[in-house]
C-alpha positions as CSV (number, residue, x, y, z in Angstrom):
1,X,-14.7,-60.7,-174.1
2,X,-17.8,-58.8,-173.2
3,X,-19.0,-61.4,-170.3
4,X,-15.6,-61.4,-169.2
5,X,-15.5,-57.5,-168.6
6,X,-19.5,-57.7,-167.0
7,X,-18.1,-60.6,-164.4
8,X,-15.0,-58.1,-163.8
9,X,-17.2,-55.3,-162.8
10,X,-19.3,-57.7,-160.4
11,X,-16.6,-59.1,-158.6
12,X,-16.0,-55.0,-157.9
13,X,-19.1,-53.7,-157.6
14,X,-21.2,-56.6,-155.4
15,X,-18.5,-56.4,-152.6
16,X,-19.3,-52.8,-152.5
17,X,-22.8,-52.8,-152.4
18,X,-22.1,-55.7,-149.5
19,X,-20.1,-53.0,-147.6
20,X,-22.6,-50.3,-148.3
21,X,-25.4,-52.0,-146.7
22,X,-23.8,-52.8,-143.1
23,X,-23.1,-48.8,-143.4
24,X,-26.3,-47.4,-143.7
25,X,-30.0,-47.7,-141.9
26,X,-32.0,-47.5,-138.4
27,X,-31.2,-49.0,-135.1
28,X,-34.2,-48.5,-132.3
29,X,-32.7,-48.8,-128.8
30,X,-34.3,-49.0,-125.5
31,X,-33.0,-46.4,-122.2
32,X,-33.5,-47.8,-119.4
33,X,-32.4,-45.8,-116.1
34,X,-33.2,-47.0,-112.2
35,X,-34.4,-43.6,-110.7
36,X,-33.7,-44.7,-106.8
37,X,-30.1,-45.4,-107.6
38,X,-29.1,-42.2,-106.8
39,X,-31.5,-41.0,-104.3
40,X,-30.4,-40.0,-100.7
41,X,-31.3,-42.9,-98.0
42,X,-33.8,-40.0,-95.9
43,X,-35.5,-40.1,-98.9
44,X,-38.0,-42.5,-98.8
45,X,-40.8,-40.6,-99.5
46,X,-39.5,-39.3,-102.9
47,X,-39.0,-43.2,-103.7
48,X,-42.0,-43.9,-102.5
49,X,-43.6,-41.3,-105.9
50,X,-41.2,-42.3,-107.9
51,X,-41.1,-45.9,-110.0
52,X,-37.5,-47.6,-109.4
53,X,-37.1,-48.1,-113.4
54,X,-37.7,-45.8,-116.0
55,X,-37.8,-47.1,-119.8
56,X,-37.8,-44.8,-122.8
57,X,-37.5,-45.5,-126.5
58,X,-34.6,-43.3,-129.3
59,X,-33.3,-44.2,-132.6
60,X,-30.5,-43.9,-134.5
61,X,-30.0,-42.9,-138.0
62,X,-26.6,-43.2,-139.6
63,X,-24.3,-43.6,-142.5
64,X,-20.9,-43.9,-143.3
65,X,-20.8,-40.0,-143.2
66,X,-23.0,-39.1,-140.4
67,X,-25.4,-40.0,-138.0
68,X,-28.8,-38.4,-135.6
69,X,-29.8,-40.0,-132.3
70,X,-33.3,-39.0,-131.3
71,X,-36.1,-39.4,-129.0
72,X,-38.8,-41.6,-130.2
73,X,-42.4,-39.8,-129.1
74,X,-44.3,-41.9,-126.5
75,X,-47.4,-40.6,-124.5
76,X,-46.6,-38.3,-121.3
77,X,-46.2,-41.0,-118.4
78,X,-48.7,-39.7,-115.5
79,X,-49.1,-41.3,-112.2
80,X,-51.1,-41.3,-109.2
81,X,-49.8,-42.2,-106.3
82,X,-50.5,-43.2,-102.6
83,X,-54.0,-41.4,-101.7
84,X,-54.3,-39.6,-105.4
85,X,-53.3,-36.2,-103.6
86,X,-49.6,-36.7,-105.5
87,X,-49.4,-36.9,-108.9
88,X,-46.0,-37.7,-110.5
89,X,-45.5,-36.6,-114.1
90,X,-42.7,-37.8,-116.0
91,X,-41.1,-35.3,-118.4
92,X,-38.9,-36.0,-120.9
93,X,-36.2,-33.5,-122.2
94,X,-35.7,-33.1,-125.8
95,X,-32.5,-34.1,-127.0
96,X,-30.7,-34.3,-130.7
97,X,-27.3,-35.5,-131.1
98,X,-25.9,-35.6,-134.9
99,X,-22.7,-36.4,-135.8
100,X,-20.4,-35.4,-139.1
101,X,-17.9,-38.0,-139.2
102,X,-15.9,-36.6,-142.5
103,X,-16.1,-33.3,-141.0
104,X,-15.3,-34.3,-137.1
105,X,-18.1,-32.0,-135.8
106,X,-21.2,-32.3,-134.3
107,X,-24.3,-30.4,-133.0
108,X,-26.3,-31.4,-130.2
109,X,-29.5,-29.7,-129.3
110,X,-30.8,-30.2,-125.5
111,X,-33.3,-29.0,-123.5
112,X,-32.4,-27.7,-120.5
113,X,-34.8,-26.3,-117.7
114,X,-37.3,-25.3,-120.2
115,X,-34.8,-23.8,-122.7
116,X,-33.4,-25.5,-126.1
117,X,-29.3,-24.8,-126.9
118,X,-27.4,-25.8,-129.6
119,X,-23.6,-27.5,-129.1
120,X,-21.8,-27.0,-132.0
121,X,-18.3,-28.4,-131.3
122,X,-15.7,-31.1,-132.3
123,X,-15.9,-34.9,-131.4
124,X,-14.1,-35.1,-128.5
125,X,-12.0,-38.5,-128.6
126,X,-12.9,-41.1,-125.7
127,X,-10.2,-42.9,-124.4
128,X,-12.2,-46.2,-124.6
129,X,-9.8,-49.3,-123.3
130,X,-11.2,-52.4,-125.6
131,X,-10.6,-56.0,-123.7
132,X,-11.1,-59.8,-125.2
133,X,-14.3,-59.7,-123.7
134,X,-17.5,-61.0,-126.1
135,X,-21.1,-60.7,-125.6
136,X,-24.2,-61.0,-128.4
137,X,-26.5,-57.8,-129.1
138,X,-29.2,-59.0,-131.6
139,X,-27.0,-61.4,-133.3
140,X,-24.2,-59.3,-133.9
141,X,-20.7,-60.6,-132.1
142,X,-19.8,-57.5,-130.1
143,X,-16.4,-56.4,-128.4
144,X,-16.5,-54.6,-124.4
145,X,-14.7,-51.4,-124.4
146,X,-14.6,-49.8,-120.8
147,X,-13.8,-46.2,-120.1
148,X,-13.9,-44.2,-116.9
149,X,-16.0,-40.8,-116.9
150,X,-15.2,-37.9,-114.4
151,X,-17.1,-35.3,-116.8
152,X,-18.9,-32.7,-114.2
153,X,-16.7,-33.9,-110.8
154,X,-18.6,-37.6,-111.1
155,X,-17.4,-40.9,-111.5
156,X,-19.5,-42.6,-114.1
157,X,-17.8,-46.5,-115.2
158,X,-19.2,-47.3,-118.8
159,X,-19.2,-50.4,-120.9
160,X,-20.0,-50.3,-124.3
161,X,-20.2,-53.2,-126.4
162,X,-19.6,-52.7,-130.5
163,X,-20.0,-54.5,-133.4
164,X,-16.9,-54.5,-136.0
165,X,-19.5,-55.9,-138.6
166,X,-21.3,-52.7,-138.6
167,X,-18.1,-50.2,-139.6
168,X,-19.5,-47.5,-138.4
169,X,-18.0,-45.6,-135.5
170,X,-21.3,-44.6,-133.9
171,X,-23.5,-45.2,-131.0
172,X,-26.5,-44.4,-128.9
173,X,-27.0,-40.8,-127.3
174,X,-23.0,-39.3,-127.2
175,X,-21.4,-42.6,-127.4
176,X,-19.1,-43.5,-130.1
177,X,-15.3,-43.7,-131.4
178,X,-14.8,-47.3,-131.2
179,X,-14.4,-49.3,-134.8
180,X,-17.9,-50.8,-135.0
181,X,-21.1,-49.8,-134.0
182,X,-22.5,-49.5,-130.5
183,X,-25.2,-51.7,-129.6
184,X,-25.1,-51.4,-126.4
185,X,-23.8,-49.3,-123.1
186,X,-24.1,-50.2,-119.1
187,X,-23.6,-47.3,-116.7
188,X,-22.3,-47.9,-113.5
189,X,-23.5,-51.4,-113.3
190,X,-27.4,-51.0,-114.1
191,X,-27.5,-47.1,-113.6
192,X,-28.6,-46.2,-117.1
193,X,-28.7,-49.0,-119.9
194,X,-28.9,-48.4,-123.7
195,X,-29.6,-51.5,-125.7
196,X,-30.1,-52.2,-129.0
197,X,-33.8,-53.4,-129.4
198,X,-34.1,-53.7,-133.3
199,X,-31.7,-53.5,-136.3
200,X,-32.8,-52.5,-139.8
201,X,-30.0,-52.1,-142.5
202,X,-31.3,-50.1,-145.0
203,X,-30.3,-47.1,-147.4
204,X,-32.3,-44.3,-146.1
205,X,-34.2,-41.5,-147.3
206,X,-32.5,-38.4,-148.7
207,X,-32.9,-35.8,-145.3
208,X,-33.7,-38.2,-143.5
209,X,-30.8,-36.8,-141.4
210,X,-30.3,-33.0,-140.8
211,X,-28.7,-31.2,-138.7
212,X,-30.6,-29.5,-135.7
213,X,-30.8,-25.7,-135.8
214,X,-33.2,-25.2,-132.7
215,X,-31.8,-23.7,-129.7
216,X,-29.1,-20.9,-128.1
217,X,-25.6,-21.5,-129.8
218,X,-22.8,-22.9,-127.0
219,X,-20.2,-25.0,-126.8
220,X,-20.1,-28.7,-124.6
221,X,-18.2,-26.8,-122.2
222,X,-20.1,-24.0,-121.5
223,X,-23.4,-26.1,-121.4
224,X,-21.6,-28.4,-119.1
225,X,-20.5,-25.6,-116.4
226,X,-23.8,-24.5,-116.9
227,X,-25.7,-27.9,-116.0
228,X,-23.2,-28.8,-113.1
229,X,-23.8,-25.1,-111.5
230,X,-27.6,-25.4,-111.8
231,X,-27.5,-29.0,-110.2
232,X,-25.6,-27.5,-107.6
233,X,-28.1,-25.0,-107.2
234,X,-30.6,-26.6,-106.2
235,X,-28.7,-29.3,-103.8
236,X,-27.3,-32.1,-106.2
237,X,-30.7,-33.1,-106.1
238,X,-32.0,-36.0,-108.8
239,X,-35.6,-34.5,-109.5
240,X,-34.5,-33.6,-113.3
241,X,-37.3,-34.8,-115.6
242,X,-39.7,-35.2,-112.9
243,X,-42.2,-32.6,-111.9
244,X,-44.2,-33.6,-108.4
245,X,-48.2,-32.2,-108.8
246,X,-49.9,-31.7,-105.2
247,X,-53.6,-30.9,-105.7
């Protein structure tokens, strides 16, 4: 009777544990963004400074409750171009984006011409459209979901590709809501990429997640009016993140 009530409880508890572990660990994705994409066609000088492909490196811890999507430190990029009188330094902002998924909140904390705020709001629901298309992210079977972004007057197309067999619905950076984990996003056809470069399901440290606290309080709206009216400030230009050096 008593190895009967042992093999009960395993046929209960083993699928669990199963379940638990495609719920839980570290994903390390690669951002990959083509800096001339967007630059004006007078200026060929600023392309000239500036390297057509940027690539940068952020991970993503998460649970079944919540996840953090953070920068991974690299050393500062510094260039010398031309006749060494220009120097192009790449900066990179800080950025923090946790997610409550019991709750439906998150806070985001992003740097912002030289000043950290903290958006504290709900998770806004993305109206993703998922089709019958298939593609492999690191062995994982992944569905395309397409959605069209008009957030701050501009027309952004993004694909994501998720994975049902990780039930989590979280992604890279802001991306998420799908049923199945992000591995993978294309903007505007080879604008910005986030890919999935390595996959580790693991239970993770207690705190390993917490929830930023750095920065001015706002909400997504605000810091979004704020952003676009900046931008339009100083002429729509694309030099964020890049500060030009003369000597």
């Amino acid at each position: 009777m008593k190895y009967y009530f042992i093999l009960f409880w395993l046929t209960i508890a083993l699928p669990a544990a199963l379940n638990a572990q495609k719920t839980e660990g570290i994903i390390q994705f690669e951002e990959k963004m083509n800096m001339h994409r967007n630059l004006p066609p007078e200026a060929g000088d600023m392309k000239a400074m500036i390297p057509e492909f940027r690539t940068l490196k952020s991970e993503l811890l998460f649970t079944a409750a919540e996840s953090l999507y953070r920068n991974v430190e690299e050393e500062e990029e510094d260039e010398e171009m031309g006749n060494g009188q220009v120097m192009i330094r790449m900066q990179r902002p800080e950025a923090i984006y946790y997610r409550n998924y019991e709750t439906g909140r998150k806070t985001d904390q992003r740097e912002f011409m030289g000043k950290n705020y903290l958006i504290e709001d709900a998770i806004g629901q993305t109206p993703w459209k998922v089709s019958g298309d298939t593609r492999e992210v690191l062995g994982y079977n992944c569905m395309k979901a397409v959605w069209e972004d008009t957030t701050g007057g501009r027309k952004r197309d993004i694909v994501a590709w998720f994975a049902p067999d990780i039930p989590v619905s979280a992604g890279p950076a802001t991306y998420g809501q799908l049923p199945g984990m992000i591995l993978a996003i294309d903007i505007n056809s080879g604008e910005i990429q986030l890919t999935a470069q390595k996959i580790e399901l693991k239970s993770l440290k207690k705190g390993a997640i917490e929830v930023p606290e750095k920065g001015e309080k706002t909400t997504q709206e605000a810091f979004q009016k704020m952003m676009d009216a900046r931008i339009r400030e100083m002429g729509g230009g694309p030099g964020r993140g890049i500060r030009v050096i003369r000597n």
